[in-house]
N, C-alpha and C positions, 0 to 999 in steps of 0.2 A: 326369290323367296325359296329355302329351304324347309324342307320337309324336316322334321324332329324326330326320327323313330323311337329313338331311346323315350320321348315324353310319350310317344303315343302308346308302347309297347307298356310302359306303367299304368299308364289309363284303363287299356283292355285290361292287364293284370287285376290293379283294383277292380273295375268293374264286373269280373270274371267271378272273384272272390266274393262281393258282394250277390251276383247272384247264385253262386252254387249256396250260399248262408240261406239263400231265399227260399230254394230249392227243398233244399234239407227241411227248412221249419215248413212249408206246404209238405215235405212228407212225411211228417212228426204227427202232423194235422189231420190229414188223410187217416193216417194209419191209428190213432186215436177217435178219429167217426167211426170208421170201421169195427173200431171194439167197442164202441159204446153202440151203434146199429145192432151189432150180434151179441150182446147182452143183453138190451132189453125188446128184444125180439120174441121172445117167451109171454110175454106180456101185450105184445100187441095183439090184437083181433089178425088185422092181416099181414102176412110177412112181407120185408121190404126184401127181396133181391136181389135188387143194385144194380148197377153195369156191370162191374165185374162177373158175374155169374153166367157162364155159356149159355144159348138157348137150348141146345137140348137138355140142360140139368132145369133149367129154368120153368121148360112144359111140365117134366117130370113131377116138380116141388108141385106146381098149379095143380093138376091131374090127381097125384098121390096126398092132397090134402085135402082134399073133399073126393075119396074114390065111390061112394053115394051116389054121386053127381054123375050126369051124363052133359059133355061140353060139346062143342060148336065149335071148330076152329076160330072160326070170328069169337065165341066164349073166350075163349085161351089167350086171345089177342088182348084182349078186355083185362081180362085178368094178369096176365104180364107187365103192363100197362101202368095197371093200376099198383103191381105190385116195387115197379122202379125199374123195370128191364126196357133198359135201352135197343129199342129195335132199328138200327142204323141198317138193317139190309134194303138193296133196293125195292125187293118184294119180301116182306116180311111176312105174306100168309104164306105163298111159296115156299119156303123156308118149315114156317108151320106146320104144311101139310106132311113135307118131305122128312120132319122129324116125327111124327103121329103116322106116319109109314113104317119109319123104322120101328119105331115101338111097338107099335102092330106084328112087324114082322117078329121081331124075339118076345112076341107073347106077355106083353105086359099092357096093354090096352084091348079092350073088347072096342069092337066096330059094330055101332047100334045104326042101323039107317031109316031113318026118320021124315018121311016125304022125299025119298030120293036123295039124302042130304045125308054123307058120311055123319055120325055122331063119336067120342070117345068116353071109355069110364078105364078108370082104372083099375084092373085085377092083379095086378099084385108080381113079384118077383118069382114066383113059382109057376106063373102064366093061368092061376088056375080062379075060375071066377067063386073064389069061395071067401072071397075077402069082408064081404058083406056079413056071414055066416059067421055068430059068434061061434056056436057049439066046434066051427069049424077049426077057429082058430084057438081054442080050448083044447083041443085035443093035441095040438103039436107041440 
């Protein structure tokens, strides 16, 4: 019994062809969710930010959409969560903390501690806790 290359090498071929066709309309698809998610996102109460969205932009969006609010990293967790952020790390508060660190550091979250328990709020790109303050933001 002989092997056929010539038939098999057609076969990959076709079946190659067929799936890159496959490929393509999944990414036609994809990228068509995507615009209708980010259009009528205005419209929903809470925003979805997907897997695609890194998680340091992703705390950011949480934080800076209610900067009122004072969160819990376990809050933050909830609310990522809830909002469609795939959190594939092995430690995903770990992660949490370490980017509510950084933010901390360049002055964009105030550190409230609350029975011993880090808390965050969000103040703003200027680092300055006047974000709450309308008269504040009136005047710039």
């Amino acid at each position: 019994m002989t092997f056929n290359y010539e038939s098999w090498i057609k076969q990959a071929k076709d079946r190659l062809a067929l799936l890159y066709e496959q490929r393509e309309a999944i990414s036609n698809e994809i990228s068509a969710l995507e615009r209708g998610v980010e259009s009528f996102l205005p419209l929903a109460k809470g925003a979805w930010l997907g897997p695609s969205t890194g998680i340091t932009e992703s705390v950011r969006r949480v934080l800076s959409g209610k900067p009122s609010r004072v969160f819990s990293p376990v809050e933050i967790r909830g609310e990522l969560l809830t909002q469609g952020v795939s959190l594939t790390q092995k430690n995903s508060m770990a992660t949490i903390h370490q980017v509510l660190s950084r933010l901390a550091e360049k002055g964009l979250v105030k550190i409230q501690i609350d029975k011993g328990k880090n808390r965050y709020r969000w103040i703003g790109e200027g680092g300055r806790d006047d974000v709450l303050k309308p008269s504040a933001r009136n005047q710039e």
